[in-house]
CHARMM internal coordinates of N, CA and C (Angstrom, degrees):
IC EDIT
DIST 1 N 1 CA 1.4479
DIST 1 CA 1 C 1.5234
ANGL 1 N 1 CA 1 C 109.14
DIST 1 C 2 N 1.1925
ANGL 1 CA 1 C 2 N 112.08
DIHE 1 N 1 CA 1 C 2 N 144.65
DIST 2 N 2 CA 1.7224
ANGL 1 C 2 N 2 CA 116.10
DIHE 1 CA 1 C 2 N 2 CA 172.49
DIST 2 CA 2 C 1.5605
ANGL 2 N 2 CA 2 C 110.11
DIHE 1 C 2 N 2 CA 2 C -149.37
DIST 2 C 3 N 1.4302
ANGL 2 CA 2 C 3 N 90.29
DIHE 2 N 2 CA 2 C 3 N 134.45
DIST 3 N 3 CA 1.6001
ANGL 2 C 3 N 3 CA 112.57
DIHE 2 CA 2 C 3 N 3 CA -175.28
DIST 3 CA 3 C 1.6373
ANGL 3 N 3 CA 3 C 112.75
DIHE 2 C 3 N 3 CA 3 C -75.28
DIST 3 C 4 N 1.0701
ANGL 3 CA 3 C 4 N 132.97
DIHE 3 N 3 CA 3 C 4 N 11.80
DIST 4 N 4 CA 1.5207
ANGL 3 C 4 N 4 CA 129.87
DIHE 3 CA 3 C 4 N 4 CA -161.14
DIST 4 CA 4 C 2.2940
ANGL 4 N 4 CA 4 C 105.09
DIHE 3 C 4 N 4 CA 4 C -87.82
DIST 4 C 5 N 1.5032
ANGL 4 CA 4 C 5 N 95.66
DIHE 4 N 4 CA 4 C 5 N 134.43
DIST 5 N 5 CA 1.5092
ANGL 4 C 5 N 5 CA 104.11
DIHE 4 CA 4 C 5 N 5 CA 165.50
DIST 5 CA 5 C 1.0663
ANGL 5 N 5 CA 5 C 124.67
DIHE 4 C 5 N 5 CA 5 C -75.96
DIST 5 C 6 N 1.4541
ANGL 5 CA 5 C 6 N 101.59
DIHE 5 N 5 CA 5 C 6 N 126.57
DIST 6 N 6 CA 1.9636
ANGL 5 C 6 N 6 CA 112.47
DIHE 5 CA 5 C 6 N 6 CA 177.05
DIST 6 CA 6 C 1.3435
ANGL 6 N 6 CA 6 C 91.40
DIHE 5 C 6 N 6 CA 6 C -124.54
DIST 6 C 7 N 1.7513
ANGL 6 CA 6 C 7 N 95.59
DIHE 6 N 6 CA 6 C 7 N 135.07
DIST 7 N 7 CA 1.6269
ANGL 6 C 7 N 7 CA 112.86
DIHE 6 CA 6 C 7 N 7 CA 157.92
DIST 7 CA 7 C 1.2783
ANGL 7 N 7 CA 7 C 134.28
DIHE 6 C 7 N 7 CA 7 C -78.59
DIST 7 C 8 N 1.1397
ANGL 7 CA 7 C 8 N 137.15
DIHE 7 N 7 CA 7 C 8 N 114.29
DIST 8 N 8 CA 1.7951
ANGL 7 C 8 N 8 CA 121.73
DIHE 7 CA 7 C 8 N 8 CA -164.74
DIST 8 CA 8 C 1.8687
ANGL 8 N 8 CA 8 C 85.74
DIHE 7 C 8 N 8 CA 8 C -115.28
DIST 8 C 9 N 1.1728
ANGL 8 CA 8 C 9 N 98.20
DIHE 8 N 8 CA 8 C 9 N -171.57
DIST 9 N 9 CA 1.4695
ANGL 8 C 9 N 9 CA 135.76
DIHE 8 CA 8 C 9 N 9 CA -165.03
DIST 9 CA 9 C 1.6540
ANGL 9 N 9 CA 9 C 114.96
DIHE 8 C 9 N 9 CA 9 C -137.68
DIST 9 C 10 N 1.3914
ANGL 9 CA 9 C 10 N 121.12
DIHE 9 N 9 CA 9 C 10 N 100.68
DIST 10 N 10 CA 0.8944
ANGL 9 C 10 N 10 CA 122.43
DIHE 9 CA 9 C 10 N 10 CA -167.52
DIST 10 CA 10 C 1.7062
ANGL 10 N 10 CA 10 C 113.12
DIHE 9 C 10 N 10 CA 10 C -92.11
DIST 10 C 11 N 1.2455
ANGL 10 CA 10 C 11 N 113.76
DIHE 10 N 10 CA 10 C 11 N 161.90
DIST 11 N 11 CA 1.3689
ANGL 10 C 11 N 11 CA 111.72
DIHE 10 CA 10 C 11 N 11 CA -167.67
DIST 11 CA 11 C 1.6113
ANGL 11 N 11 CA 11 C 121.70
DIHE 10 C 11 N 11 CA 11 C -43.85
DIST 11 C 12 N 1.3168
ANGL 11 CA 11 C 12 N 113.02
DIHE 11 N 11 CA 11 C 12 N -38.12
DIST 12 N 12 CA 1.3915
ANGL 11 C 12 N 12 CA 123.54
DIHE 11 CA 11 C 12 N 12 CA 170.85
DIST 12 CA 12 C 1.5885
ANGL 12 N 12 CA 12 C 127.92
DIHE 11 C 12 N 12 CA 12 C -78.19
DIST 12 C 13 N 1.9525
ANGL 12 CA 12 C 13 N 102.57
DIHE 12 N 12 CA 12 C 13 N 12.09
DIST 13 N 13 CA 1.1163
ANGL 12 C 13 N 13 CA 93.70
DIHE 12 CA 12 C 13 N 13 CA -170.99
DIST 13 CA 13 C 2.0197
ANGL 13 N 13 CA 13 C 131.93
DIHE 12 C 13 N 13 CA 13 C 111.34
DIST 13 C 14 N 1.1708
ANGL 13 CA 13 C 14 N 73.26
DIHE 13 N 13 CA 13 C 14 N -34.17
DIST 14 N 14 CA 1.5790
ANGL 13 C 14 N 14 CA 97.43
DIHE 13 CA 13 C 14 N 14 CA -163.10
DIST 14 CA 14 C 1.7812
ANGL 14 N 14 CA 14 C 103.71
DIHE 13 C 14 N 14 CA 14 C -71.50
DIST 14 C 15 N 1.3544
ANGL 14 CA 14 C 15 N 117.14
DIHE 14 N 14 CA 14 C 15 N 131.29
DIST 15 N 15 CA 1.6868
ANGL 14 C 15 N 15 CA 112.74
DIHE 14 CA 14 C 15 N 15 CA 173.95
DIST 15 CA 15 C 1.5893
ANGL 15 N 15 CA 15 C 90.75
DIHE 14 C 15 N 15 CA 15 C -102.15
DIST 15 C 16 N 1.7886
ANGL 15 CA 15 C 16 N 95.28
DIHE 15 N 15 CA 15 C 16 N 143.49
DIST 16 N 16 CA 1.1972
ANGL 15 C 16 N 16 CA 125.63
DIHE 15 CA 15 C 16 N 16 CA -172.37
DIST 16 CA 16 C 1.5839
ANGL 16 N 16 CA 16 C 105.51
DIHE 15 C 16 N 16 CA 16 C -139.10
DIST 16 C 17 N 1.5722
ANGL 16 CA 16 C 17 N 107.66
DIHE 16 N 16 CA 16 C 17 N 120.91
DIST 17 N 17 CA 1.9042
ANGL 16 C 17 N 17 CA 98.19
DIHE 16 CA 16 C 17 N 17 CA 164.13
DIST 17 CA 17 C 1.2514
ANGL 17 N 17 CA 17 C 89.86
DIHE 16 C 17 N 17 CA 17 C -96.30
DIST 17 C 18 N 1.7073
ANGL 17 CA 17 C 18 N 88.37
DIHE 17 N 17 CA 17 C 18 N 145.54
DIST 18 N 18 CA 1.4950
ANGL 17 C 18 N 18 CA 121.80
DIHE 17 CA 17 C 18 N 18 CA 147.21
DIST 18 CA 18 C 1.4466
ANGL 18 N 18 CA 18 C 127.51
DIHE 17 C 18 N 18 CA 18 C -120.81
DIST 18 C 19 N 1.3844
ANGL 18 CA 18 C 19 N 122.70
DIHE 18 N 18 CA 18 C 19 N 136.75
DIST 19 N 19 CA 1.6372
ANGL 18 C 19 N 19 CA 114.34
DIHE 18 CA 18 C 19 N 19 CA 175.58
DIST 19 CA 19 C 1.8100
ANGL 19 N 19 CA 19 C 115.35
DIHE 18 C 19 N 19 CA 19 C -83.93
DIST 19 C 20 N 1.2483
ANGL 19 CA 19 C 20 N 103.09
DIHE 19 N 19 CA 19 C 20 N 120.18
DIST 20 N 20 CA 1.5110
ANGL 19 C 20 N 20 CA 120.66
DIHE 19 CA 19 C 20 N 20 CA 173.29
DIST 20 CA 20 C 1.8031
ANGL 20 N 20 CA 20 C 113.13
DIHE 19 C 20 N 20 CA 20 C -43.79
DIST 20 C 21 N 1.1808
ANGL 20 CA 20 C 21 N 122.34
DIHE 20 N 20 CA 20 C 21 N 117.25
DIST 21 N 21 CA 1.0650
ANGL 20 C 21 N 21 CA 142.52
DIHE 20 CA 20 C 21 N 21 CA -159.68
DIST 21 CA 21 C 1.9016
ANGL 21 N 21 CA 21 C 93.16
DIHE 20 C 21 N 21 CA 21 C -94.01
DIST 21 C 22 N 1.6469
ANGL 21 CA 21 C 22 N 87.59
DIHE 21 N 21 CA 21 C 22 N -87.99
DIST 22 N 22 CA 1.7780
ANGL 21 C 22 N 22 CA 100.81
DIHE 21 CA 21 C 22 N 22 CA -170.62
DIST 22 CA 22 C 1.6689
ANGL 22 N 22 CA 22 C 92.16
DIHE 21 C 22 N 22 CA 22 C -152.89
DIST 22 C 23 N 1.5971
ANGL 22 CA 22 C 23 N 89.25
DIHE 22 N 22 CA 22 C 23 N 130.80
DIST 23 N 23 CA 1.6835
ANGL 22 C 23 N 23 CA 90.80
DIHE 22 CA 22 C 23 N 23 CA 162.48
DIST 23 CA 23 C 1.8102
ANGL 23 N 23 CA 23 C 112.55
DIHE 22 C 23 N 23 CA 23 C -116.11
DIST 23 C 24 N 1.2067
ANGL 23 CA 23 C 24 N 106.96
DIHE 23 N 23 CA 23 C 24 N 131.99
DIST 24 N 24 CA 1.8569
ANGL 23 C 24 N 24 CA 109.93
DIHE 23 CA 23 C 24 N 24 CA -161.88
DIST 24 CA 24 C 1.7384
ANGL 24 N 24 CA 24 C 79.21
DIHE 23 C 24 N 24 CA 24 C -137.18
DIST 24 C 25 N 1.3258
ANGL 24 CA 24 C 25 N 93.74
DIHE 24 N 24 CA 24 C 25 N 159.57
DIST 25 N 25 CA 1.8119
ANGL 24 C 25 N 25 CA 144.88
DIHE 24 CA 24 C 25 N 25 CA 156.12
DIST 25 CA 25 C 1.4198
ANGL 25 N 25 CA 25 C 107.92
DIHE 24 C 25 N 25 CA 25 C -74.55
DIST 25 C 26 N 1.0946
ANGL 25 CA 25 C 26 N 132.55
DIHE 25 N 25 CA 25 C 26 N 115.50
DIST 26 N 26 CA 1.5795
ANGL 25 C 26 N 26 CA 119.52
DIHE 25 CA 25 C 26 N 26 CA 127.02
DIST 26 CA 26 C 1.5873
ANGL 26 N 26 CA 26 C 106.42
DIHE 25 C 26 N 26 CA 26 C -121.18
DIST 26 C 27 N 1.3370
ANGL 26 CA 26 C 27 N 102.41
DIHE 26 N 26 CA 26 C 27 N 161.26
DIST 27 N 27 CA 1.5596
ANGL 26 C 27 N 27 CA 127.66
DIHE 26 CA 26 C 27 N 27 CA 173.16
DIST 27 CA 27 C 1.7554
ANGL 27 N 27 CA 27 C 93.74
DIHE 26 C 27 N 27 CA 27 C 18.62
DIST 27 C 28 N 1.3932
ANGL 27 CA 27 C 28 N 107.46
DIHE 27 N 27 CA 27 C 28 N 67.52
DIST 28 N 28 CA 1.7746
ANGL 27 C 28 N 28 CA 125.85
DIHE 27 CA 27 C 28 N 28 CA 169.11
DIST 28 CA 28 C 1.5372
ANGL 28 N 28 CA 28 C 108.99
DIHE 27 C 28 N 28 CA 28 C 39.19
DIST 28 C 29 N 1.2232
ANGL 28 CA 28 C 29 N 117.22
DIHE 28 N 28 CA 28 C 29 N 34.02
DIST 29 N 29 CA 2.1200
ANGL 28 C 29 N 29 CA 123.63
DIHE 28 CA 28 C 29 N 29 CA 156.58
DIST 29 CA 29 C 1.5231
ANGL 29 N 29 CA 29 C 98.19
DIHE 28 C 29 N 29 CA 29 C -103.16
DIST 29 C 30 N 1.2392
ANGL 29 CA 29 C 30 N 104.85
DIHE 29 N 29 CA 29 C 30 N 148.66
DIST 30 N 30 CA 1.4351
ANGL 29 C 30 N 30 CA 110.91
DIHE 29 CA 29 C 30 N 30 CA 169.25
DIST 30 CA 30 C 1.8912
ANGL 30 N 30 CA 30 C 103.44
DIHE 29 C 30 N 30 CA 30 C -96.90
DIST 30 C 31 N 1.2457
ANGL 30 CA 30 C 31 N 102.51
DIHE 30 N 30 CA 30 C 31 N 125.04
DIST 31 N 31 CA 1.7400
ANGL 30 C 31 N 31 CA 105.35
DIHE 30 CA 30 C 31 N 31 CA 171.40
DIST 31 CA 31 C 1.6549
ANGL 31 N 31 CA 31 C 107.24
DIHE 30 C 31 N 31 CA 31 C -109.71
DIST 31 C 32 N 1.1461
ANGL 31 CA 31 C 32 N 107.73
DIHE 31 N 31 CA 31 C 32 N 159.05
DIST 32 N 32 CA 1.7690
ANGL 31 C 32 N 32 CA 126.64
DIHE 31 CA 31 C 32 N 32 CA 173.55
DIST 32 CA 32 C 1.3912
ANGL 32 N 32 CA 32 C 106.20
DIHE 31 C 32 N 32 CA 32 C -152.41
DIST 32 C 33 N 1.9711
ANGL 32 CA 32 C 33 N 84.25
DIHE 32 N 32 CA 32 C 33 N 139.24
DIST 33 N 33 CA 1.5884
ANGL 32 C 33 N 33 CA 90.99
DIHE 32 CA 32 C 33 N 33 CA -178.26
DIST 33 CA 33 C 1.1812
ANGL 33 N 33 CA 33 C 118.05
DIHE 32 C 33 N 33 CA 33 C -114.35
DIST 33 C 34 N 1.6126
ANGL 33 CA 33 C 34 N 145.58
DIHE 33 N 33 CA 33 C 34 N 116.23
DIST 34 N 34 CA 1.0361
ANGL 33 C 34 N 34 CA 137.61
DIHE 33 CA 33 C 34 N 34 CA -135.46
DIST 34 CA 34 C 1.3618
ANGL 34 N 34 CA 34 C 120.16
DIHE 33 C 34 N 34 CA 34 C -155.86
DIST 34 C 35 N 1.5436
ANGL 34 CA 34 C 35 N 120.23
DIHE 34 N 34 CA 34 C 35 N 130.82
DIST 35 N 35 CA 1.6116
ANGL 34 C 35 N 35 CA 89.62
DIHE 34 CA 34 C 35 N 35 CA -138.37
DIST 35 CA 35 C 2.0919
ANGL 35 N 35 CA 35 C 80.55
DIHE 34 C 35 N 35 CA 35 C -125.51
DIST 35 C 36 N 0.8771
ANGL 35 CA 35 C 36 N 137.78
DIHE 35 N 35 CA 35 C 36 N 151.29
DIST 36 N 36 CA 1.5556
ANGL 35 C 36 N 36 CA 149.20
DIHE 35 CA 35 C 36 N 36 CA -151.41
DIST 36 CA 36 C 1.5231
ANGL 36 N 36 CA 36 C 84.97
DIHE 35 C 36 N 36 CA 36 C -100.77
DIST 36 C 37 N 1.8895
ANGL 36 CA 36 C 37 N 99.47
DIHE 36 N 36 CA 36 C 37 N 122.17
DIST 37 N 37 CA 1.0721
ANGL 36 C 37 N 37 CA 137.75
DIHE 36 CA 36 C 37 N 37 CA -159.89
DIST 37 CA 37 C 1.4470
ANGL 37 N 37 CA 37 C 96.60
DIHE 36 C 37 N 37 CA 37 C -57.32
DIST 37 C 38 N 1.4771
ANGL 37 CA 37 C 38 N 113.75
DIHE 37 N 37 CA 37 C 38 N -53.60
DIST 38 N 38 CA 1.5843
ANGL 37 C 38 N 38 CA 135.03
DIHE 37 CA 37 C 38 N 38 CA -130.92
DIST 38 CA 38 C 1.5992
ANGL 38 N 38 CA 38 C 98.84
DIHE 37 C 38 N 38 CA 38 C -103.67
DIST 38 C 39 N 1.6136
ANGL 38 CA 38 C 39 N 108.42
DIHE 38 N 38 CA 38 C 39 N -9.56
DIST 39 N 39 CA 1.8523
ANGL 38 C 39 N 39 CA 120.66
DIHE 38 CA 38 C 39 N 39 CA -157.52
DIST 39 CA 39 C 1.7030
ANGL 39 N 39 CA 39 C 99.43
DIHE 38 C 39 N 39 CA 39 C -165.68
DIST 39 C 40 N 1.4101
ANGL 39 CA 39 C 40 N 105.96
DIHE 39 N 39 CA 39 C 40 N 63.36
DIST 40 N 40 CA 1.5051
ANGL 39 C 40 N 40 CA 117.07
DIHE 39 CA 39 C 40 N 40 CA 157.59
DIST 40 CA 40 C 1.2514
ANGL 40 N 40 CA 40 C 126.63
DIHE 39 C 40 N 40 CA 40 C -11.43
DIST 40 C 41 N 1.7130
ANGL 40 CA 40 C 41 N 116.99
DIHE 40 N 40 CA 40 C 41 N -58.05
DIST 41 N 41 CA 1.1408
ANGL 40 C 41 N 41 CA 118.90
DIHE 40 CA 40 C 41 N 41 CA 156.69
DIST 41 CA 41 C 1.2166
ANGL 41 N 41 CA 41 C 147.57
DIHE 40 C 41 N 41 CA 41 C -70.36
DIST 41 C 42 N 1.5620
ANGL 41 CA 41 C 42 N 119.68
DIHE 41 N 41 CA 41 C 42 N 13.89
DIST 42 N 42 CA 1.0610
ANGL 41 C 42 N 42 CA 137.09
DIHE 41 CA 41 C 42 N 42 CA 155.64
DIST 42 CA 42 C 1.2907
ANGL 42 N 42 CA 42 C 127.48
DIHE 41 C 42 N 42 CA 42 C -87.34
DIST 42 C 43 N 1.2945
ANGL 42 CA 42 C 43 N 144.01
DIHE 42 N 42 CA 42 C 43 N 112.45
DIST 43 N 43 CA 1.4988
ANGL 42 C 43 N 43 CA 151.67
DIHE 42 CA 42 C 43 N 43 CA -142.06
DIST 43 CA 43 C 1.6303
ANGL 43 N 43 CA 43 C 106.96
DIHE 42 C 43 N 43 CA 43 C -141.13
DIST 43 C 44 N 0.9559
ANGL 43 CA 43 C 44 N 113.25
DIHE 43 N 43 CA 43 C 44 N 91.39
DIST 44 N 44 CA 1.5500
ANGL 43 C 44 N 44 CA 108.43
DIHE 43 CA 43 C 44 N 44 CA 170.05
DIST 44 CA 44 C 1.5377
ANGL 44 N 44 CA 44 C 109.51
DIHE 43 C 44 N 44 CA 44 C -86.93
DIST 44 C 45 N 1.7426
ANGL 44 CA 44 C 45 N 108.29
DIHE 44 N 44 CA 44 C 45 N 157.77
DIST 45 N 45 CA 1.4268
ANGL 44 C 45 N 45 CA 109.05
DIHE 44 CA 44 C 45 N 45 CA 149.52
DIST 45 CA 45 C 1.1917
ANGL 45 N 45 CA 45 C 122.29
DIHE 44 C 45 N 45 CA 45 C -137.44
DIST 45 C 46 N 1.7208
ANGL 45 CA 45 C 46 N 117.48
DIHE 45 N 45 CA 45 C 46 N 140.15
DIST 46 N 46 CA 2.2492
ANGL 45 C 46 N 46 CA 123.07
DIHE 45 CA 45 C 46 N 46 CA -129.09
DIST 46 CA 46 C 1.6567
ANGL 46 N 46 CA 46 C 66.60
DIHE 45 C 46 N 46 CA 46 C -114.06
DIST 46 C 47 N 1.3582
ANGL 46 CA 46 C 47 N 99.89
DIHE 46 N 46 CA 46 C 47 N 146.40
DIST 47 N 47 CA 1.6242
ANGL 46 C 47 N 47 CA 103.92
DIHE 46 CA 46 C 47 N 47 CA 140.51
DIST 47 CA 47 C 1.7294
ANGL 47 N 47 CA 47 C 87.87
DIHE 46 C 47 N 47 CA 47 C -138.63
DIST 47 C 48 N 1.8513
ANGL 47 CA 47 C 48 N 93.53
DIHE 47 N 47 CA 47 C 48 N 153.77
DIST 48 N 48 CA 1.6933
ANGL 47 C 48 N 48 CA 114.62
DIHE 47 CA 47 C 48 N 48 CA -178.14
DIST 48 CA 48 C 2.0258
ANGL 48 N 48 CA 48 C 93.48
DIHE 47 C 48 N 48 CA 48 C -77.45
DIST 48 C 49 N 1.4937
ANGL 48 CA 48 C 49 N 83.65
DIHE 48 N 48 CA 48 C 49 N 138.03
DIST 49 N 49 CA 1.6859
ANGL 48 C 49 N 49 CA 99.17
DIHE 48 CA 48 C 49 N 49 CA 165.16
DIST 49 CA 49 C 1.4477
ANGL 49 N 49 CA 49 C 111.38
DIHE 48 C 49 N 49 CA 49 C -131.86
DIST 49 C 50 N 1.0863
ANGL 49 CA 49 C 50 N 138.32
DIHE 49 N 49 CA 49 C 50 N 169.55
DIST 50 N 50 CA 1.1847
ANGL 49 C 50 N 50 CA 134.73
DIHE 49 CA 49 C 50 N 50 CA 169.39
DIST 50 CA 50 C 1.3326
ANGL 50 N 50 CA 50 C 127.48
DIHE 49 C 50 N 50 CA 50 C -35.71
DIST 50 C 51 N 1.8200
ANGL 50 CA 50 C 51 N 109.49
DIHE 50 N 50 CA 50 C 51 N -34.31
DIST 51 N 51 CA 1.4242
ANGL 50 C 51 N 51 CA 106.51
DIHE 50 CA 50 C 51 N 51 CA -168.31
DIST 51 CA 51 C 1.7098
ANGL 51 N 51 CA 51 C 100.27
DIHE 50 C 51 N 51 CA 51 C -108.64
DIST 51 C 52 N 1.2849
ANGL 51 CA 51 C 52 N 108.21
DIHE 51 N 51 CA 51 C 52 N 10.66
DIST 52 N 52 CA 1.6167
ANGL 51 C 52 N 52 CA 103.61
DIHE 51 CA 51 C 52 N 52 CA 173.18
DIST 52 CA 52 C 1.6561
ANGL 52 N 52 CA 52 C 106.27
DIHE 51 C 52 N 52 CA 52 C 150.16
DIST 52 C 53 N 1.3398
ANGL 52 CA 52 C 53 N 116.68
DIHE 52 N 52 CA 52 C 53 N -105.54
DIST 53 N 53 CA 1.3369
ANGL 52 C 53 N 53 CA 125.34
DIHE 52 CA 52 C 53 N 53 CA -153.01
DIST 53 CA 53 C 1.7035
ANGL 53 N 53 CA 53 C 104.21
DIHE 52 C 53 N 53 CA 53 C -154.28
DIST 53 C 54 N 1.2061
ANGL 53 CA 53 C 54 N 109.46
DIHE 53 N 53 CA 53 C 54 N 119.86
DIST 54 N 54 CA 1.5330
ANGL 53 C 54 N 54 CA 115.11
DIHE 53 CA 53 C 54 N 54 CA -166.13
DIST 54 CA 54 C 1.5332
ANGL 54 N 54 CA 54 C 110.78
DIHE 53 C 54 N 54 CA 54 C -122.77
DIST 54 C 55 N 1.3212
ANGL 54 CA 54 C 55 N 114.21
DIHE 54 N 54 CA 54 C 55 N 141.14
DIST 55 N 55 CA 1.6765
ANGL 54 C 55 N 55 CA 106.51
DIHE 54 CA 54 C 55 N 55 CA 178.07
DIST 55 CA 55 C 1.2327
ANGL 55 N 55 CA 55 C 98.78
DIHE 54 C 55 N 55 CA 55 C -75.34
DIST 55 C 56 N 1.4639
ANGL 55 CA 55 C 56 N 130.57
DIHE 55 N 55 CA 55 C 56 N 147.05
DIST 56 N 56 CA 1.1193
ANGL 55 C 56 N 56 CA 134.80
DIHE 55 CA 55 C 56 N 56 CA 147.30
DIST 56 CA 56 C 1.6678
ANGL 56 N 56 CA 56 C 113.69
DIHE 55 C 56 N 56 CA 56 C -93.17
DIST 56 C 57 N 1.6816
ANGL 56 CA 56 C 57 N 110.12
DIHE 56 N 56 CA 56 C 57 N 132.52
DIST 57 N 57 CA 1.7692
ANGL 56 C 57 N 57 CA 119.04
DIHE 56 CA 56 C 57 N 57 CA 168.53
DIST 57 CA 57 C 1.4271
ANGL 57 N 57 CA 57 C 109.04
DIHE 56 C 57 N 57 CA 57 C -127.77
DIST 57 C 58 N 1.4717
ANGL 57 CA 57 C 58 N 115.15
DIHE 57 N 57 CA 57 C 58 N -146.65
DIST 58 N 58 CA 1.1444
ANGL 57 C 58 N 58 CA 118.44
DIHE 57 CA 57 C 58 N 58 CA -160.16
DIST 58 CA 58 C 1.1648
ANGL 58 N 58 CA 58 C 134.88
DIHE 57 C 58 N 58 CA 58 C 5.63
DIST 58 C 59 N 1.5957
ANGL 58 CA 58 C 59 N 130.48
DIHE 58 N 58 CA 58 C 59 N -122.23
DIST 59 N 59 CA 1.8927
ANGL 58 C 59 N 59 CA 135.72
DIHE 58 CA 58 C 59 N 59 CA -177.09
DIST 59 CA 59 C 1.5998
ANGL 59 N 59 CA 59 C 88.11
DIHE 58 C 59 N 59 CA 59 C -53.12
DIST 59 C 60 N 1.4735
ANGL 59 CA 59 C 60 N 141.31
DIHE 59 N 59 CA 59 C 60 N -67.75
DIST 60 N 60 CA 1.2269
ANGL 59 C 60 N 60 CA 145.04
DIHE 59 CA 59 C 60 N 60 CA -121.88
DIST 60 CA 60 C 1.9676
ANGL 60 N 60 CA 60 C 81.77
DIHE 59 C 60 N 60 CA 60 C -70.60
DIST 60 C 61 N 1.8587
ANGL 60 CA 60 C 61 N 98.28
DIHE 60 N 60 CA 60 C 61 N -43.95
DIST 61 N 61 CA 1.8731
ANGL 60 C 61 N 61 CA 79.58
DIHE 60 CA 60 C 61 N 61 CA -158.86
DIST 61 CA 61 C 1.5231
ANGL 61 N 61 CA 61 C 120.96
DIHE 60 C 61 N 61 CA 61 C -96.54
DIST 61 C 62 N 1.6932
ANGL 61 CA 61 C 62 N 104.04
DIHE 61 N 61 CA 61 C 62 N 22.24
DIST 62 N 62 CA 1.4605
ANGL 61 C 62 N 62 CA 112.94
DIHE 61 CA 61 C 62 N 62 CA 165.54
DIST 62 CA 62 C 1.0894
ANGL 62 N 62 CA 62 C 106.81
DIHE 61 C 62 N 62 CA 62 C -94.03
DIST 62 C 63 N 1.4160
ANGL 62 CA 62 C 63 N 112.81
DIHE 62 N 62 CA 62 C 63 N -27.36
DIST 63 N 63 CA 1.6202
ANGL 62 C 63 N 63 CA 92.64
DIHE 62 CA 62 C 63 N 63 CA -171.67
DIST 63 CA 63 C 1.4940
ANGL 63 N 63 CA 63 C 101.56
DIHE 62 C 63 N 63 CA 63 C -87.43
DIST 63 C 64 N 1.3858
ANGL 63 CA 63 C 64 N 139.78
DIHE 63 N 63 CA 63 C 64 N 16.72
DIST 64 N 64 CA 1.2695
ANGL 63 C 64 N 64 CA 124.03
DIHE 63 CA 63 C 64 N 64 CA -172.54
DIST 64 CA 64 C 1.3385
ANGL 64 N 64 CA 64 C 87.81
DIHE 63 C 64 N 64 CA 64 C -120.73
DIST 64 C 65 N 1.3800
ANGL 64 CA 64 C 65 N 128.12
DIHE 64 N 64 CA 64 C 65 N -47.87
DIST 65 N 65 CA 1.1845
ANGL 64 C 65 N 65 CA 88.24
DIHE 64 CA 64 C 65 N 65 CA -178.14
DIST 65 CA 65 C 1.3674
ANGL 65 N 65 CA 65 C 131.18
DIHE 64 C 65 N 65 CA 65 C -73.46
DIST 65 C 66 N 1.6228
ANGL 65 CA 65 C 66 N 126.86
DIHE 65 N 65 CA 65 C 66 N -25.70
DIST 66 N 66 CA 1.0795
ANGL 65 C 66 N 66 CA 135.74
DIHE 65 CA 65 C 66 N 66 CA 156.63
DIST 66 CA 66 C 1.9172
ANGL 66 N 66 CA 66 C 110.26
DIHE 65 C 66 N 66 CA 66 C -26.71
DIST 66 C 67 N 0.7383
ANGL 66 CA 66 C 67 N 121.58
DIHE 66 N 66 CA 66 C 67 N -24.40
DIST 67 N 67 CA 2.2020
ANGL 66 C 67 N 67 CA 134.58
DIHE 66 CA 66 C 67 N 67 CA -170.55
DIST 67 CA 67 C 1.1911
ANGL 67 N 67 CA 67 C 88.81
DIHE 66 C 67 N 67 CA 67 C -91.73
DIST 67 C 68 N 1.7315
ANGL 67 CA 67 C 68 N 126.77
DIHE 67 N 67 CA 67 C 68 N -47.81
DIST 68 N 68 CA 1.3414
ANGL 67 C 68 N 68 CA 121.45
DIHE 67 CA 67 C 68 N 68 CA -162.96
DIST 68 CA 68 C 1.6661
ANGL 68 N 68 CA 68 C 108.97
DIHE 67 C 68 N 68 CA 68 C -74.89
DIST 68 C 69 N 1.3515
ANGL 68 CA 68 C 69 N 118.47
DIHE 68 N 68 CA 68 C 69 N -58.12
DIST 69 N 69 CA 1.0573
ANGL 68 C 69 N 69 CA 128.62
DIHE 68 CA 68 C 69 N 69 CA 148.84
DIST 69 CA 69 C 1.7122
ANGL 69 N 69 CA 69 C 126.59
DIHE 68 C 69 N 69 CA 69 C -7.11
DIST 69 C 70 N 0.8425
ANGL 69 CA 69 C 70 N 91.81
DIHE 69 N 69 CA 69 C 70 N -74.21
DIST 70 N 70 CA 2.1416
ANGL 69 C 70 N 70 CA 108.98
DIHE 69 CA 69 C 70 N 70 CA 165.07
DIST 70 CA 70 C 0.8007
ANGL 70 N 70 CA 70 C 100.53
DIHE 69 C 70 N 70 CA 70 C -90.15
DIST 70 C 71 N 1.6410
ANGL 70 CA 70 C 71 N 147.23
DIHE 70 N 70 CA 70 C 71 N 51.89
DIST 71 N 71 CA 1.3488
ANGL 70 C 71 N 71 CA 145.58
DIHE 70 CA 70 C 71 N 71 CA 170.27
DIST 71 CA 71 C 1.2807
ANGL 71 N 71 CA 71 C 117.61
DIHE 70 C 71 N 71 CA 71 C -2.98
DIST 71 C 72 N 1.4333
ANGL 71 CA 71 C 72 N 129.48
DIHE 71 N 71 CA 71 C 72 N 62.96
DIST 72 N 72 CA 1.2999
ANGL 71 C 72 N 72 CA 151.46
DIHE 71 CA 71 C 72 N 72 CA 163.53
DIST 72 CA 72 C 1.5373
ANGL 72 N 72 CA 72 C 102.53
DIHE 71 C 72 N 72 CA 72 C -82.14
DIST 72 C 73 N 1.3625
ANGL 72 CA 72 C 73 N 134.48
DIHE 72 N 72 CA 72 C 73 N 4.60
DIST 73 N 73 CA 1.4184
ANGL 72 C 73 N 73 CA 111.89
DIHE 72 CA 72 C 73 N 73 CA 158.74
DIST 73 CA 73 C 1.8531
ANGL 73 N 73 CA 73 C 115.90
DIHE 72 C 73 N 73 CA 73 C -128.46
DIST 73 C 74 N 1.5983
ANGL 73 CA 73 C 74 N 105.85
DIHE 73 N 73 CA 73 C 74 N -164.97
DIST 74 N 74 CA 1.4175
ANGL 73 C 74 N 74 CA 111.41
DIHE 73 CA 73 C 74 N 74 CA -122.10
DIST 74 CA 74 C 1.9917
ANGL 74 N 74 CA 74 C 77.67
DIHE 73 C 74 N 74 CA 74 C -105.24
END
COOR INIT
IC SEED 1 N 1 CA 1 C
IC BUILD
């Protein structure tokens, strides 16, 4: 795990820190877990796409975190 701040760019433009949670592999996507600098209780999870960095929700972010959970990833 590592505590370090990354700035992203949100769809509208907007820069946002978040503190780096965990970045893991499953089934060859890169995921990051990253929780909003400014609002603790806000927790996203990024996977890389071609055009950048995407929230993952619904089926996609049970089943990942469920992998993370049972440390089934890389």
């Amino acid at each position: 795990m590592t505590d370090d701040e990354v700035t992203l760019i949100d769809e509208a433009g907007v820069e946002r820190r978040f503190k780096l949670h965990d970045a893991f592999d499953l089934d060859g996507v890169a995921y990051y877990l990253v929780e909003d600098a400014s609002d603790p209780e806000s927790v996203l999870l990024l996977r890389e796409s071609g055009s950048g960095l995407e929230t993952v929700d619904g089926d996609e972010f049970k089943r990942v975190m469920l992998a993370l959970e049972q440390d089934r990833v890389e």
